[in-house]
PDBQT receptor file of N, H, CA, C and O in Angstrom, charges set to zero:
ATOM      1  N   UNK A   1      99.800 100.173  86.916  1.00  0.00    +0.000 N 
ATOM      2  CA  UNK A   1      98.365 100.179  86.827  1.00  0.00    +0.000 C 
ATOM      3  C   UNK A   1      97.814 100.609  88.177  1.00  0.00    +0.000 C 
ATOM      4  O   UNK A   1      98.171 100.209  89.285  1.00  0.00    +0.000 OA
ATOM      5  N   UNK A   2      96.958 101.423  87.900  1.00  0.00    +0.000 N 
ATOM      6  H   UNK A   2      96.669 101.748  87.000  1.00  0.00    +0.000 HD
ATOM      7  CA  UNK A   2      96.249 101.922  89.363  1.00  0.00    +0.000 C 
ATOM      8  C   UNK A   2      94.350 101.983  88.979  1.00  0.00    +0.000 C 
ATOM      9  O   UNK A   2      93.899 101.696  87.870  1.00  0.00    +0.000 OA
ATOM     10  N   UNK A   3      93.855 102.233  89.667  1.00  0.00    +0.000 N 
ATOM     11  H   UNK A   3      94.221 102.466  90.568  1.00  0.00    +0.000 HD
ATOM     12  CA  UNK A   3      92.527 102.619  89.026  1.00  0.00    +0.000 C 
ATOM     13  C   UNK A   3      91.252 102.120  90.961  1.00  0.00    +0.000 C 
ATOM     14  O   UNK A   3      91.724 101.772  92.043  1.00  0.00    +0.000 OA
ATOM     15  N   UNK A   4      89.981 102.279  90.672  1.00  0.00    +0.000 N 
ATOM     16  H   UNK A   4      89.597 102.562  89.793  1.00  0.00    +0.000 HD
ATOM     17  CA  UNK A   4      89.212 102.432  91.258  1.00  0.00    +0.000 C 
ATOM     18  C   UNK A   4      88.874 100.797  90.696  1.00  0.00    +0.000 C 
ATOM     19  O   UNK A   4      88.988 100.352  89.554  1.00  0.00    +0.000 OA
ATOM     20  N   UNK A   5      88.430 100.127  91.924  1.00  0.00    +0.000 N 
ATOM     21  H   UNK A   5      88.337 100.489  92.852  1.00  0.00    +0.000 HD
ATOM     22  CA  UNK A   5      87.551  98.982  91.921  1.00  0.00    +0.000 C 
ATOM     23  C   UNK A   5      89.021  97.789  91.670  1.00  0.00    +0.000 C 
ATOM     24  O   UNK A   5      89.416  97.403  90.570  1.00  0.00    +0.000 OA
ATOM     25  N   UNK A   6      89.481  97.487  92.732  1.00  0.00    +0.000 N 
ATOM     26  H   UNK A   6      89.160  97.801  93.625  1.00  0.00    +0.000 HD
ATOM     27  CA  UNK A   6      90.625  96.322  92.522  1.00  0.00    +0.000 C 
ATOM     28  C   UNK A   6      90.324  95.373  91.917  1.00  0.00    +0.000 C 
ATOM     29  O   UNK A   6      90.593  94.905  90.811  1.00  0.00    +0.000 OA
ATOM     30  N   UNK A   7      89.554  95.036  92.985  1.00  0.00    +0.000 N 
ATOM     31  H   UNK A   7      89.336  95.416  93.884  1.00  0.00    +0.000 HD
ATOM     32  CA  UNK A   7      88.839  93.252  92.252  1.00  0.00    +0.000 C 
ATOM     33  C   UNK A   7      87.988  93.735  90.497  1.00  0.00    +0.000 C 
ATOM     34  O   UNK A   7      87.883  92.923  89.578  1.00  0.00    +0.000 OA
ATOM     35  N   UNK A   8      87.718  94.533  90.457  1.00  0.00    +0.000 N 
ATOM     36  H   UNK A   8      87.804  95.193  91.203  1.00  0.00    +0.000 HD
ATOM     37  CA  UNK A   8      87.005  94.433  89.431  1.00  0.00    +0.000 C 
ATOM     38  C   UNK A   8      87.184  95.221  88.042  1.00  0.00    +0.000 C 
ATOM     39  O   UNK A   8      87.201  94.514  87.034  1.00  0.00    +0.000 OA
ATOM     40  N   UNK A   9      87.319  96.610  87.880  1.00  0.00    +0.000 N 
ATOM     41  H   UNK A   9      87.305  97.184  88.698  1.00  0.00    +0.000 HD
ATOM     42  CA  UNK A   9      87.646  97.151  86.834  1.00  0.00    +0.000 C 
ATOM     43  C   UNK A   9      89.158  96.882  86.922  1.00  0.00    +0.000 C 
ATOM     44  O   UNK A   9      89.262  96.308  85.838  1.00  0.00    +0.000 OA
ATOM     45  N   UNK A  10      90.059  96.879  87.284  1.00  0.00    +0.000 N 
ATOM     46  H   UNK A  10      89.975  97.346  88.165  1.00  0.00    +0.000 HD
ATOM     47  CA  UNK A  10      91.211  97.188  87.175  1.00  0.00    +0.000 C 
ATOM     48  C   UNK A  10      91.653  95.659  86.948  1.00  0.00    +0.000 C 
ATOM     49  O   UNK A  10      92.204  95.421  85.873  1.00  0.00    +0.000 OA
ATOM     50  N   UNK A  11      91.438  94.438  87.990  1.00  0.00    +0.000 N 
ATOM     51  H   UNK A  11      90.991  94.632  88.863  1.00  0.00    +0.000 HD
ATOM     52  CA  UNK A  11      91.905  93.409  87.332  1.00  0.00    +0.000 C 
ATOM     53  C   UNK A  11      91.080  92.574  86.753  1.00  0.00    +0.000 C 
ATOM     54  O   UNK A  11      91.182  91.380  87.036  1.00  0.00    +0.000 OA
ATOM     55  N   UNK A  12      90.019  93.043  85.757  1.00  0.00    +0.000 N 
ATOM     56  H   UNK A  12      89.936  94.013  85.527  1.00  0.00    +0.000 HD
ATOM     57  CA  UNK A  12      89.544  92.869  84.217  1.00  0.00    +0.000 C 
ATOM     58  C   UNK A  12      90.999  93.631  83.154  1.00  0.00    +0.000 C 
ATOM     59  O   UNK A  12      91.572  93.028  82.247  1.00  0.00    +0.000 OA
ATOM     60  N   UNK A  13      91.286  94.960  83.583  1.00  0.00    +0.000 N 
ATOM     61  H   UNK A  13      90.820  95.450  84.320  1.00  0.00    +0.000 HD
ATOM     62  CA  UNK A  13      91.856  95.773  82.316  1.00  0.00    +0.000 C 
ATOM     63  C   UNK A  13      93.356  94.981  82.451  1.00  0.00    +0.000 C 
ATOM     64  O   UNK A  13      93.977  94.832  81.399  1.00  0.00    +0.000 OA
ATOM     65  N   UNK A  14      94.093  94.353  83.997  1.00  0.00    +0.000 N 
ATOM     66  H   UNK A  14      93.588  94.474  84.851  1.00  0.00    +0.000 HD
ATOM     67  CA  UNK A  14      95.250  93.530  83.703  1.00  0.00    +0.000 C 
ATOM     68  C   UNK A  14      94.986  92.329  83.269  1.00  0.00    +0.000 C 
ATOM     69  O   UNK A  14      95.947  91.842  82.674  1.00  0.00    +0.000 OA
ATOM     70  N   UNK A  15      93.739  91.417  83.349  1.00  0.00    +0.000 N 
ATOM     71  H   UNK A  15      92.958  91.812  83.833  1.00  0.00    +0.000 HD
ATOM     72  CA  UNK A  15      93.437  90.183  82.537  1.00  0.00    +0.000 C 
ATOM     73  C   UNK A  15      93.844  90.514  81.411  1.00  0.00    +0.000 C 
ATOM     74  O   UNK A  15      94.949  90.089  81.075  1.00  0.00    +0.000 OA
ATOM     75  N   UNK A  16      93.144  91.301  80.558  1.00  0.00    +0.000 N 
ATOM     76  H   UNK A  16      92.246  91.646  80.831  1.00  0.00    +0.000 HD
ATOM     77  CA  UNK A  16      93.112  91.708  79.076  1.00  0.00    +0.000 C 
ATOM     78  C   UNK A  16      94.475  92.206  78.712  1.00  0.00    +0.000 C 
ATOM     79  O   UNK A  16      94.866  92.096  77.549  1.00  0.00    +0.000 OA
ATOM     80  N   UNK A  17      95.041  92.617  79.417  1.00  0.00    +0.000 N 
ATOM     81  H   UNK A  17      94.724  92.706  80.361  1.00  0.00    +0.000 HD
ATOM     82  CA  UNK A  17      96.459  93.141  79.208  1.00  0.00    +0.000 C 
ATOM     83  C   UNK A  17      97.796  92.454  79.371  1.00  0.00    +0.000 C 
ATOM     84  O   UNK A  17      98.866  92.784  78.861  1.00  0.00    +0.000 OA
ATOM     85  N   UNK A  18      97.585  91.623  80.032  1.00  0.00    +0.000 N 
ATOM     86  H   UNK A  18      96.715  91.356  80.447  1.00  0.00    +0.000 HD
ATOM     87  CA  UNK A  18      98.141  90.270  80.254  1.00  0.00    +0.000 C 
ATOM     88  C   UNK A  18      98.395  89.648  78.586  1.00  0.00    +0.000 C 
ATOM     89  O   UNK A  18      99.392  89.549  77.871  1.00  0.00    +0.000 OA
ATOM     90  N   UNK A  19      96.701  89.249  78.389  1.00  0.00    +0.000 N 
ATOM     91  H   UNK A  19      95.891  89.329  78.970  1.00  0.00    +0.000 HD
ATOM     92  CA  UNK A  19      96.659  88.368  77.284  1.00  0.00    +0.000 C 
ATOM     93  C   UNK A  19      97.405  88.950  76.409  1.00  0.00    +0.000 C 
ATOM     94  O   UNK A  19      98.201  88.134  75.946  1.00  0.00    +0.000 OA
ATOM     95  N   UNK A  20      97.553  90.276  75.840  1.00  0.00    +0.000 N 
ATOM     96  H   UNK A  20      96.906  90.939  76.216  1.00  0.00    +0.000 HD
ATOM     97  CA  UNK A  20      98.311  90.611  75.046  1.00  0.00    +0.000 C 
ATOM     98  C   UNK A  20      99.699  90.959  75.218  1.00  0.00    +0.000 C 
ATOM     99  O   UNK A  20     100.253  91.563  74.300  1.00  0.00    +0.000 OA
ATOM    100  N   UNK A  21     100.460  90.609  76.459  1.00  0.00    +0.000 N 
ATOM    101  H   UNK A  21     100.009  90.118  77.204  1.00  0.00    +0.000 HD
ATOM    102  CA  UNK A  21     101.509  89.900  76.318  1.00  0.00    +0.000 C 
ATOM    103  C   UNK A  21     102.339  91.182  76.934  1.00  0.00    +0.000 C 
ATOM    104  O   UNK A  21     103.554  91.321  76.797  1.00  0.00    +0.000 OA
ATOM    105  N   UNK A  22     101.203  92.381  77.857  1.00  0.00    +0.000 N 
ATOM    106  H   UNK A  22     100.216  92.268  77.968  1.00  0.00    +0.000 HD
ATOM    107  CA  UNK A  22     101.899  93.754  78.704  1.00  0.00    +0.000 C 
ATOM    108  C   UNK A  22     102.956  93.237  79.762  1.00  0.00    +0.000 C 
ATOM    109  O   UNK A  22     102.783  92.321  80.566  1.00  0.00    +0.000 OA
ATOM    110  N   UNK A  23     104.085  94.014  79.593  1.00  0.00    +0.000 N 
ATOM    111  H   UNK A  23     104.225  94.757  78.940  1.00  0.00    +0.000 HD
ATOM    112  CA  UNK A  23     104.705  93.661  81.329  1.00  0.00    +0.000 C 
ATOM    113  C   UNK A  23     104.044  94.850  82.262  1.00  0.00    +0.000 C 
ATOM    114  O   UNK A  23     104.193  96.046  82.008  1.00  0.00    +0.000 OA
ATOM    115  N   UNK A  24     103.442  94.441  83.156  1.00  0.00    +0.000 N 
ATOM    116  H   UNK A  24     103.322  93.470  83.361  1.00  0.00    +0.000 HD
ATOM    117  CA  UNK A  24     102.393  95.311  84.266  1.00  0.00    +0.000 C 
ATOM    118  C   UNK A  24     103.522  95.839  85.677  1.00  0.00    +0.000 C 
ATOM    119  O   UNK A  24     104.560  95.274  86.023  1.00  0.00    +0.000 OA
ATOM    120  N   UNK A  25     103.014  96.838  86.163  1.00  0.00    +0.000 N 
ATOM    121  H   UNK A  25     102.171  97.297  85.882  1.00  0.00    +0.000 HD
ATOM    122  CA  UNK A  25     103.304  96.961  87.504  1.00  0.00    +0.000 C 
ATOM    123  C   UNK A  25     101.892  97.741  88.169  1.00  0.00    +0.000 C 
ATOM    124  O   UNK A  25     101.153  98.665  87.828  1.00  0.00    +0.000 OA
ATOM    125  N   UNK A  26     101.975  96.986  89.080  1.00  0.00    +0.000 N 
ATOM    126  H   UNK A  26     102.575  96.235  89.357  1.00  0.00    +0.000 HD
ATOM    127  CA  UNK A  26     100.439  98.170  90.096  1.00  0.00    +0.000 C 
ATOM    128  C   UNK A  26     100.780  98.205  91.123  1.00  0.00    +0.000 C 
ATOM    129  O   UNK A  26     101.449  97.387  91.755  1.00  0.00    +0.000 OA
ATOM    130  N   UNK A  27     100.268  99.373  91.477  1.00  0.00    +0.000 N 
ATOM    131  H   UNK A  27      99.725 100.037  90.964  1.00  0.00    +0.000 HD
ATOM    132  CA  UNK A  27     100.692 100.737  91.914  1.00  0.00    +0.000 C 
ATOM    133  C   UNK A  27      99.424 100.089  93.732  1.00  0.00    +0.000 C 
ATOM    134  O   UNK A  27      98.404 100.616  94.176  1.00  0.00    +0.000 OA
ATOM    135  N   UNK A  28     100.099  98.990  94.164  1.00  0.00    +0.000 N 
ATOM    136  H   UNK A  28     100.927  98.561  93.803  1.00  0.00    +0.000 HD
ATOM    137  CA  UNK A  28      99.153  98.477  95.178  1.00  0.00    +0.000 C 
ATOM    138  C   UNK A  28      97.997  99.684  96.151  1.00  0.00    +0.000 C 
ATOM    139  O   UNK A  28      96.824  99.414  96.408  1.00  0.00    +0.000 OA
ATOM    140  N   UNK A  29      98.743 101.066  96.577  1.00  0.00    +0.000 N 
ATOM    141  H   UNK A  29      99.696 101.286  96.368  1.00  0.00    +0.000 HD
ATOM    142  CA  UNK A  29      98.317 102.018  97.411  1.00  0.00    +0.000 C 
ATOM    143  C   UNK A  29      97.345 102.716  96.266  1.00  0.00    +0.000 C 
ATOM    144  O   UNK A  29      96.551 103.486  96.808  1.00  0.00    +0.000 OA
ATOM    145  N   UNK A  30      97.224 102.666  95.109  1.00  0.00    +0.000 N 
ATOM    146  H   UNK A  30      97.869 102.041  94.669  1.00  0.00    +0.000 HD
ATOM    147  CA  UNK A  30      96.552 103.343  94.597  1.00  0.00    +0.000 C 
ATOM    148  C   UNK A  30      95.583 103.230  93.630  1.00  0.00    +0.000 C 
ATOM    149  O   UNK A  30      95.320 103.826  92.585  1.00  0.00    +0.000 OA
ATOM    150  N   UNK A  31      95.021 102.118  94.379  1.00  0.00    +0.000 N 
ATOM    151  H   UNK A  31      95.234 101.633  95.228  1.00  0.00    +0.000 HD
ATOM    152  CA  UNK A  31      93.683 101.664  93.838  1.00  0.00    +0.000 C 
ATOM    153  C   UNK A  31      92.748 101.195  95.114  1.00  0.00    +0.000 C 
ATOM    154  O   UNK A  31      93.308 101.279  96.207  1.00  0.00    +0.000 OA
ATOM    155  N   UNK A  32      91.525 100.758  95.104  1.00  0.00    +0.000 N 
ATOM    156  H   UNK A  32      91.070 100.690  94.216  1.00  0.00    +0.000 HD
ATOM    157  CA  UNK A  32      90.877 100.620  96.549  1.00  0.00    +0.000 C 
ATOM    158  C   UNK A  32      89.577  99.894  95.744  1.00  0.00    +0.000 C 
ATOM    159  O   UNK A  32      89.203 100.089  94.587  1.00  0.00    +0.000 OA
ATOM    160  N   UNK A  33      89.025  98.986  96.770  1.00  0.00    +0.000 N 
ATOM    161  H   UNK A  33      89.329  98.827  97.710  1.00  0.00    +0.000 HD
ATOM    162  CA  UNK A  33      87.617  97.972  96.512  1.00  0.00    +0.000 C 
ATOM    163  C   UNK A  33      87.087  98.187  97.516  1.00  0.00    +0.000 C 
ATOM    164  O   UNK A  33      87.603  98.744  98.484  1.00  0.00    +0.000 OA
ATOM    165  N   UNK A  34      85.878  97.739  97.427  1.00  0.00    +0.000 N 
ATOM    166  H   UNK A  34      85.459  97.287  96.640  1.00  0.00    +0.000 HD
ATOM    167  CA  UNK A  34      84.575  97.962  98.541  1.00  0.00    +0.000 C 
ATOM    168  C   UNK A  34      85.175  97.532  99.669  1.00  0.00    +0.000 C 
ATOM    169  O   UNK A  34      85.075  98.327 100.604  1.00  0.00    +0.000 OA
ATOM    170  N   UNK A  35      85.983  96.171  99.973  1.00  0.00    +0.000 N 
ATOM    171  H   UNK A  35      86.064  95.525  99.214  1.00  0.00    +0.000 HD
ATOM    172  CA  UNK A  35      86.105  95.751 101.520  1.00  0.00    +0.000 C 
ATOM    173  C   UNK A  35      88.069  95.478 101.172  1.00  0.00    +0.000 C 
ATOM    174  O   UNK A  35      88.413  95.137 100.040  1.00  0.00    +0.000 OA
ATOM    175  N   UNK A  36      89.095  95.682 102.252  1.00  0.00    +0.000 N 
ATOM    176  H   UNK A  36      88.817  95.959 103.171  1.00  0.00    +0.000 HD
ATOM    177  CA  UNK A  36      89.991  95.614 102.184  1.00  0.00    +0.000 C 
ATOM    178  C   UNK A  36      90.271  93.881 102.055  1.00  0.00    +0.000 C 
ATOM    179  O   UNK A  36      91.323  93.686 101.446  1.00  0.00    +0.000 OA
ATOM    180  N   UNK A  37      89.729  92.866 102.389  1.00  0.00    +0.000 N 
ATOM    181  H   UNK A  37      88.874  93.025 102.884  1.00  0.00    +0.000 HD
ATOM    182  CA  UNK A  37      89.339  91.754 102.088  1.00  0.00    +0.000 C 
ATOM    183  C   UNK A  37      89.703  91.451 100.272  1.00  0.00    +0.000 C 
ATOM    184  O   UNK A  37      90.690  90.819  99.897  1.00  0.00    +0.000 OA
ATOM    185  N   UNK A  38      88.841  91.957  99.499  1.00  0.00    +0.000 N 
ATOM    186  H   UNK A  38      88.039  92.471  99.804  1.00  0.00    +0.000 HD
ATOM    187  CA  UNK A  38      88.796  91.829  97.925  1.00  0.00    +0.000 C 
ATOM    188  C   UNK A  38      89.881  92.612  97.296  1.00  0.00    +0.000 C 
ATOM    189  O   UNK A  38      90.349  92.258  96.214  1.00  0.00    +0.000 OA
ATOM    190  N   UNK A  39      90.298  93.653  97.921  1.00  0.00    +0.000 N 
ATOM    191  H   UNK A  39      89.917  93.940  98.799  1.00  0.00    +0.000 HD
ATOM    192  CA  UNK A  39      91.470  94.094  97.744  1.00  0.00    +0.000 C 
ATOM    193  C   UNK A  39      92.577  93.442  97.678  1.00  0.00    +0.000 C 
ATOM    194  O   UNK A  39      93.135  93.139  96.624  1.00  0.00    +0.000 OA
ATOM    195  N   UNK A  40      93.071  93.114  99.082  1.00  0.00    +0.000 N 
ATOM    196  H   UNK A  40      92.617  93.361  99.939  1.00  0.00    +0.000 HD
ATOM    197  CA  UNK A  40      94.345  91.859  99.491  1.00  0.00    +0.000 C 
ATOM    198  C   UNK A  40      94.002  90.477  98.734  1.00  0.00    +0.000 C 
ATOM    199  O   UNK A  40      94.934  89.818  98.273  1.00  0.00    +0.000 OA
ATOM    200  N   UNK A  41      92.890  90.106  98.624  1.00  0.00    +0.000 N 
ATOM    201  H   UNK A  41      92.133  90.641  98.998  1.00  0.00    +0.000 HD
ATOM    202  CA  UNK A  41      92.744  89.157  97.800  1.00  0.00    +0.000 C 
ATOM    203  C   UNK A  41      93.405  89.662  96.184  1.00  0.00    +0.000 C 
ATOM    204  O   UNK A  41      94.614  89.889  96.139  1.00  0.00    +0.000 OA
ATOM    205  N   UNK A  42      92.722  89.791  95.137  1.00  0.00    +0.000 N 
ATOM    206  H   UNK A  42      91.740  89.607  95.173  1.00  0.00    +0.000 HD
ATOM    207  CA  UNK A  42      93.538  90.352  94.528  1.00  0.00    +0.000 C 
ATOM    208  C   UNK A  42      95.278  90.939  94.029  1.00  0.00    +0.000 C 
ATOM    209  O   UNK A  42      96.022  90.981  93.049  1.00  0.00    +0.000 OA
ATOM    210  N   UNK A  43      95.219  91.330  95.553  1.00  0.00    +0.000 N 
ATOM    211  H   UNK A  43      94.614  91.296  96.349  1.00  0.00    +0.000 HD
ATOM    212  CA  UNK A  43      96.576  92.048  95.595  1.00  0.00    +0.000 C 
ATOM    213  C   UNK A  43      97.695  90.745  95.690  1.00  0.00    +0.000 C 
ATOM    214  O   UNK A  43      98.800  90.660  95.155  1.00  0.00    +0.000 OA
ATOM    215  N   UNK A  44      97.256  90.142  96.237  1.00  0.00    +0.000 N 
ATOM    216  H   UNK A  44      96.358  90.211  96.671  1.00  0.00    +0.000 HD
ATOM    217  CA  UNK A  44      98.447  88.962  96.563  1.00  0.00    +0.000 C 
ATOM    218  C   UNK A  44      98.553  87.920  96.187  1.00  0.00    +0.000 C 
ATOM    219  O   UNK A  44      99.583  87.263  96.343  1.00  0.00    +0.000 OA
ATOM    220  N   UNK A  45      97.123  87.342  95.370  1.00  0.00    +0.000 N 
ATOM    221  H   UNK A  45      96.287  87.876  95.243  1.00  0.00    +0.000 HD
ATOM    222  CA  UNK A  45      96.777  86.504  94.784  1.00  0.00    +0.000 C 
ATOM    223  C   UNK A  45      97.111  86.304  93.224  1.00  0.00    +0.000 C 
ATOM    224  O   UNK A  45      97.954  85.572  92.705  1.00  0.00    +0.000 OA
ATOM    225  N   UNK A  46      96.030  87.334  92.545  1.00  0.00    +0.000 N 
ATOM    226  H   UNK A  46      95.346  87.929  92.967  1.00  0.00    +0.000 HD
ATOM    227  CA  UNK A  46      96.060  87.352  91.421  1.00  0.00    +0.000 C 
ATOM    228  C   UNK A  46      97.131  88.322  90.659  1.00  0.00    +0.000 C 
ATOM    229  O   UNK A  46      97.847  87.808  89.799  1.00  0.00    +0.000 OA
ATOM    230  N   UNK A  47      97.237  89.505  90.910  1.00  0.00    +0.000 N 
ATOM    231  H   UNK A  47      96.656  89.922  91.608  1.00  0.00    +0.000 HD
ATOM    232  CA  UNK A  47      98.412  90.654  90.499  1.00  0.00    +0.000 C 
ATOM    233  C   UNK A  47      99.752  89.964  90.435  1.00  0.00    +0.000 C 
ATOM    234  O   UNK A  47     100.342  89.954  89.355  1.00  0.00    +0.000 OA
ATOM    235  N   UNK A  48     100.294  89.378  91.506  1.00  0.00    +0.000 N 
ATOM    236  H   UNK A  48      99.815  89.386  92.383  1.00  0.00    +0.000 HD
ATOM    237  CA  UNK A  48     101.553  88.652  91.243  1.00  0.00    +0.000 C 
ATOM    238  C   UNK A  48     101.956  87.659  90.736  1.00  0.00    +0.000 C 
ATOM    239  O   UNK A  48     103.138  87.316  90.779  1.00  0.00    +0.000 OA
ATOM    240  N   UNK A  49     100.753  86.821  89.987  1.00  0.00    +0.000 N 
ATOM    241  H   UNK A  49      99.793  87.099  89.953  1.00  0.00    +0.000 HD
ATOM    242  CA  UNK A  49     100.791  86.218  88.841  1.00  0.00    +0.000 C 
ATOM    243  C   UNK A  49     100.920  86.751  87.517  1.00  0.00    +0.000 C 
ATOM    244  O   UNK A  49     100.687  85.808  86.760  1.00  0.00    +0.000 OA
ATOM    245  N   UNK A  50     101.155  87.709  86.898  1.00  0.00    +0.000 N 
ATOM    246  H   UNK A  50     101.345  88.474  87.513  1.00  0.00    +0.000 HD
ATOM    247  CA  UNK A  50     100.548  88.546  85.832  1.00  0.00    +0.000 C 
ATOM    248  C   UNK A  50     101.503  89.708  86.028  1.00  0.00    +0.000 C 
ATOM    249  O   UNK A  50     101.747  90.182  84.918  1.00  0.00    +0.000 OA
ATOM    250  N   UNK A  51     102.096  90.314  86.923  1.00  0.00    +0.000 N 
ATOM    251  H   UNK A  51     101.898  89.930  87.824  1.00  0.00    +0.000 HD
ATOM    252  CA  UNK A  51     102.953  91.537  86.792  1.00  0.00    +0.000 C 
ATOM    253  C   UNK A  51     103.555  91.389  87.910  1.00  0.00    +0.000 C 
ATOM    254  O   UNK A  51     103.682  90.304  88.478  1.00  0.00    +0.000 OA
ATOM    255  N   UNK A  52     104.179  92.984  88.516  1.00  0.00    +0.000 N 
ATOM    256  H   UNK A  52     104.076  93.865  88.055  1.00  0.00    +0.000 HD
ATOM    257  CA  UNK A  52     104.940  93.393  89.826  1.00  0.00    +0.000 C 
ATOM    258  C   UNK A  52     104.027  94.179  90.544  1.00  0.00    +0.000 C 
ATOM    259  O   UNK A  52     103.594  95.286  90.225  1.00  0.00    +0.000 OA
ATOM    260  N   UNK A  53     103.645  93.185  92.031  1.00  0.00    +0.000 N 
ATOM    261  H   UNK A  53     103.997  92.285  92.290  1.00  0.00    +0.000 HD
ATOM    262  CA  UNK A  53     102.984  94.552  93.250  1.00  0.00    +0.000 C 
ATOM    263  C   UNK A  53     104.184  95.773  93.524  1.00  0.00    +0.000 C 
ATOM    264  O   UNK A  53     105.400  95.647  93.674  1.00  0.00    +0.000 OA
ATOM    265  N   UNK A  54     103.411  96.869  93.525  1.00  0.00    +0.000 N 
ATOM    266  H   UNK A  54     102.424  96.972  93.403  1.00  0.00    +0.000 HD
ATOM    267  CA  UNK A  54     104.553  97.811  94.109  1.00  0.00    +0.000 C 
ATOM    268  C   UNK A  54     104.281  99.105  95.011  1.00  0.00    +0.000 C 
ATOM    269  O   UNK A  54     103.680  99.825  94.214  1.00  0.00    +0.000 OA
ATOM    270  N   UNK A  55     104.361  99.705  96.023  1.00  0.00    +0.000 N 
ATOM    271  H   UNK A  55     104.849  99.119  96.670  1.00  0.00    +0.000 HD
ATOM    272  CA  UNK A  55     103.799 100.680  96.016  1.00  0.00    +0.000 C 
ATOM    273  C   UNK A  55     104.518 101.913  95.192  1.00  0.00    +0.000 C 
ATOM    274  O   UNK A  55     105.673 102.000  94.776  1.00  0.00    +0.000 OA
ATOM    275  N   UNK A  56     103.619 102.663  95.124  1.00  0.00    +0.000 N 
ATOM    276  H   UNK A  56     102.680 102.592  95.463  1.00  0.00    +0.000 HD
ATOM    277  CA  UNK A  56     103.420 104.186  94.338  1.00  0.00    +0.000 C 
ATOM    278  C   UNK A  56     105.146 104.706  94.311  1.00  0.00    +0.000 C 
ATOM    279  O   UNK A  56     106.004 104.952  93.463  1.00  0.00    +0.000 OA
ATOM    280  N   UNK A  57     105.003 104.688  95.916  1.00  0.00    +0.000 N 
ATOM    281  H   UNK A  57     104.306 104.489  96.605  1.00  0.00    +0.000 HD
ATOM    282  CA  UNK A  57     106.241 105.330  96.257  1.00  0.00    +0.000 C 
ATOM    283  C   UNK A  57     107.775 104.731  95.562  1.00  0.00    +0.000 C 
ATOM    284  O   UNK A  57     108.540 105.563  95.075  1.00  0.00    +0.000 OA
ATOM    285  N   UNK A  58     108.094 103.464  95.558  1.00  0.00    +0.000 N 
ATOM    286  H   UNK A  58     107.472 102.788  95.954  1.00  0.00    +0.000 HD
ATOM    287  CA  UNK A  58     108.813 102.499  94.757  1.00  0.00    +0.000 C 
ATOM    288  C   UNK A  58     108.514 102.747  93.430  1.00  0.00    +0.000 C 
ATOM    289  O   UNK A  58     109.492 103.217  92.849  1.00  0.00    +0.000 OA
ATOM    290  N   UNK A  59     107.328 102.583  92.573  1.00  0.00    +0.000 N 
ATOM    291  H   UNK A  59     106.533 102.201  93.046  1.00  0.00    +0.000 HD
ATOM    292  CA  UNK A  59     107.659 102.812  91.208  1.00  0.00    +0.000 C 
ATOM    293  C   UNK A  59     108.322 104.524  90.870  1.00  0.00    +0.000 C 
ATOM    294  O   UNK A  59     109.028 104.841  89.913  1.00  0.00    +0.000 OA
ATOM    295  N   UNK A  60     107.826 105.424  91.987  1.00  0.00    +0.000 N 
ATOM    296  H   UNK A  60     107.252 105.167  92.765  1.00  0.00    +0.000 HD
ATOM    297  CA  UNK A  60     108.106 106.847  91.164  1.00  0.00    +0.000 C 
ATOM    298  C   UNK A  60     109.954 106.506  91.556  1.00  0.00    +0.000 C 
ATOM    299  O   UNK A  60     110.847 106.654  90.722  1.00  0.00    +0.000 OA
ATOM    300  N   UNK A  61     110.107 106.176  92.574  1.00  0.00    +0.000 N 
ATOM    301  H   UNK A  61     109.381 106.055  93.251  1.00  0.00    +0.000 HD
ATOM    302  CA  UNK A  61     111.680 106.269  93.039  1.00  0.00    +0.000 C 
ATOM    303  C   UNK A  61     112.610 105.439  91.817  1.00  0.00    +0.000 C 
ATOM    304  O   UNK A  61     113.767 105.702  91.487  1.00  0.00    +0.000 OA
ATOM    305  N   UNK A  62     111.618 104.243  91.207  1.00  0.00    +0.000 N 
ATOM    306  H   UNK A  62     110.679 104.030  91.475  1.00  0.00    +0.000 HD
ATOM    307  CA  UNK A  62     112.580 103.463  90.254  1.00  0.00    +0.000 C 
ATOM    308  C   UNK A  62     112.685 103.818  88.840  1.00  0.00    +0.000 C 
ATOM    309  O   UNK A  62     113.386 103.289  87.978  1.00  0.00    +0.000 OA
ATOM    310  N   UNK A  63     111.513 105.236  88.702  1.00  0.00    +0.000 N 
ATOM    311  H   UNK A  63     110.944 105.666  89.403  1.00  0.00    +0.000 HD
ATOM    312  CA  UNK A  63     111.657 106.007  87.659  1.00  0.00    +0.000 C 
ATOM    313  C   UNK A  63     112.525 106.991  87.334  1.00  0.00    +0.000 C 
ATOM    314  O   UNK A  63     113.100 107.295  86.289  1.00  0.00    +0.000 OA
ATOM    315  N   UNK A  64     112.500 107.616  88.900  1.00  0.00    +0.000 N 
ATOM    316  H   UNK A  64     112.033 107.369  89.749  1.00  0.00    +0.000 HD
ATOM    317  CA  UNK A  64     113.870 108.687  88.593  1.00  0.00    +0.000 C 
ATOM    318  C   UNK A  64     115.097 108.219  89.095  1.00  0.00    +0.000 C 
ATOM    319  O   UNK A  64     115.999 109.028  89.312  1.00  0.00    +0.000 OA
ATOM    320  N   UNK A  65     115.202 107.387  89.241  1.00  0.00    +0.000 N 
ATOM    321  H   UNK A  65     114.470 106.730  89.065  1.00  0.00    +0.000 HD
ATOM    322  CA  UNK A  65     116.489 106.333  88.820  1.00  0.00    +0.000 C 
ATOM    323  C   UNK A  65     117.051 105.844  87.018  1.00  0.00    +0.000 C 
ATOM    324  O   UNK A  65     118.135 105.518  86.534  1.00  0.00    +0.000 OA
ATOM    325  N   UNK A  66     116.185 105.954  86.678  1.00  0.00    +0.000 N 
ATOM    326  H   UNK A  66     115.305 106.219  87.072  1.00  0.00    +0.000 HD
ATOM    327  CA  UNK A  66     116.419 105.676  85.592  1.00  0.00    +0.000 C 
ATOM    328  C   UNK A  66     117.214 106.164  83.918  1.00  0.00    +0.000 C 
ATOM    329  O   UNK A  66     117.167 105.389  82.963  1.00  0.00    +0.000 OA
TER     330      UNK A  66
């Protein structure tokens, strides 16, 4: 999962995605919020309850591994 607005569009769409029972990974470098503050909040808080932090670079490498 990546997207624009950390704190907010993006972990609304992993709440909801959660509930229905997704295994998540986000893509930490490639999403961004108004203050790096609400970001790291988010990022370390809530995301690693609910899926895997990862950067970009790690998920493409564990894809073409695959």
């Amino acid at each position: 999962m990546c997207g624009i607005s950390t704190n907010l569009g993006v972990e609304s769409t992993v709440r909801f995605a959660y509930e229905y029972g997704y295994n998540q990974i986000f893509a930490e470098d490639a999403m961004s919020a108004m203050s790096i503050e609400e970001h790291m909040f988010t990022v370390t808080k809530i995301f690693p309850r609910i899926g895997l932090v990862r950067k970009t670079k790690e998920i493409l490498a564990d894809l073409l591994h695959d």
